[in-house]
N, C-alpha and C positions, 0 to 999 in steps of 0.2 A: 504494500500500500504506500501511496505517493500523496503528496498534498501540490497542487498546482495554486498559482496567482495567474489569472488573467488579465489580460488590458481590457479598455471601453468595447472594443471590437467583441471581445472574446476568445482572442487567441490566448494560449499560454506562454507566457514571458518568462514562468522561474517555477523550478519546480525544487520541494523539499523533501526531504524524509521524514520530517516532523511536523508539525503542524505550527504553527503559528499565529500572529495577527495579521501577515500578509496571505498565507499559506492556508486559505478553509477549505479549501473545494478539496474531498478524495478523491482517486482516482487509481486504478491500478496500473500498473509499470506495461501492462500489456496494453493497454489501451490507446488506441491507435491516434488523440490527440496527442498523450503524451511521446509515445514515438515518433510521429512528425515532429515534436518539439525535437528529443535527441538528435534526430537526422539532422537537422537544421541547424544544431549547434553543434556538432560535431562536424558538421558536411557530409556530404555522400563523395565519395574516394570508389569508384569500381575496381580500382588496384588494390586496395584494400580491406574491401571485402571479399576477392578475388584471394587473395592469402588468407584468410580467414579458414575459407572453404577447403583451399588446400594445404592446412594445419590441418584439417580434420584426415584429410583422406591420407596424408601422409603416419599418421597414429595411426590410424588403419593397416596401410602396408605394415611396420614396423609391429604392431601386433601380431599380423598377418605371419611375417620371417620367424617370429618367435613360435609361435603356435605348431609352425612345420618346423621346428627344429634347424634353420638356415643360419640363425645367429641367435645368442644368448642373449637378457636383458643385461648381464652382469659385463659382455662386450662393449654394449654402449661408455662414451665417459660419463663421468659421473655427475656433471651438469646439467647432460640431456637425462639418464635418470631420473635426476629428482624433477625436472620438468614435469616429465611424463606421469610420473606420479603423481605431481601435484594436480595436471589437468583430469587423470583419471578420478583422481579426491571427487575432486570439483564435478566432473562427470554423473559419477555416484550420487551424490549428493543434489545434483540438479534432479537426477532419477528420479530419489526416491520423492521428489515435490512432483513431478509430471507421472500424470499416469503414462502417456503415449512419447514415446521418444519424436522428435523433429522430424523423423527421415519416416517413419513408419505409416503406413496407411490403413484407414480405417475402413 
């Protein structure tokens, strides 16, 4: 849950994780105002999101080599390691709050 300020218009100008006396309106972090907001202050970068995507499929392959037995996780250095742990952490944990993973279809 997010707290947005809007201008006269109605757009959203600043968004909080607490509430406020500028900050009343809820709103959840999915909801497609406030995503247009991040877009907008972050910018849209196609190169960017472009790496994004393939950070994903690249943990894939790399899962993939280990699972056939191709390369150990313990080969990696130890950098990419805890990397990779930490986005799998992260992974998990996004899980267990989604029922349906991103890529899966209903």
């Amino acid at each position: 849950m997010v707290f947005v300020k809007r201008n006269p218009q109605g757009q959203i100008v600043s968004v909080s994780l607490e509430a406020d006396a500028d900050h009343t309106e809820e709103a959840t972090s999915g909801d497609p105002a406030v995503a247009g907001f991040a877009r907008t202050v972050m910018g849209e970068d196609p190169l960017a999101d472009s790496d994004l995507r393939l950070v994903r499929v690249l943990e894939d392959v790399i899962d993939l080599l280990i699972h056939r037995d191709v390369i150990r996780f313990t080969d990696l250095p130890q950098a990419a390691q805890a990397k990779l742990m930490e986005r799998r952490s992260m992974r998990q944990s996004r899980g267990a709050l989604d029922l349906l993973d991103g890529d899966e279809v209903v």
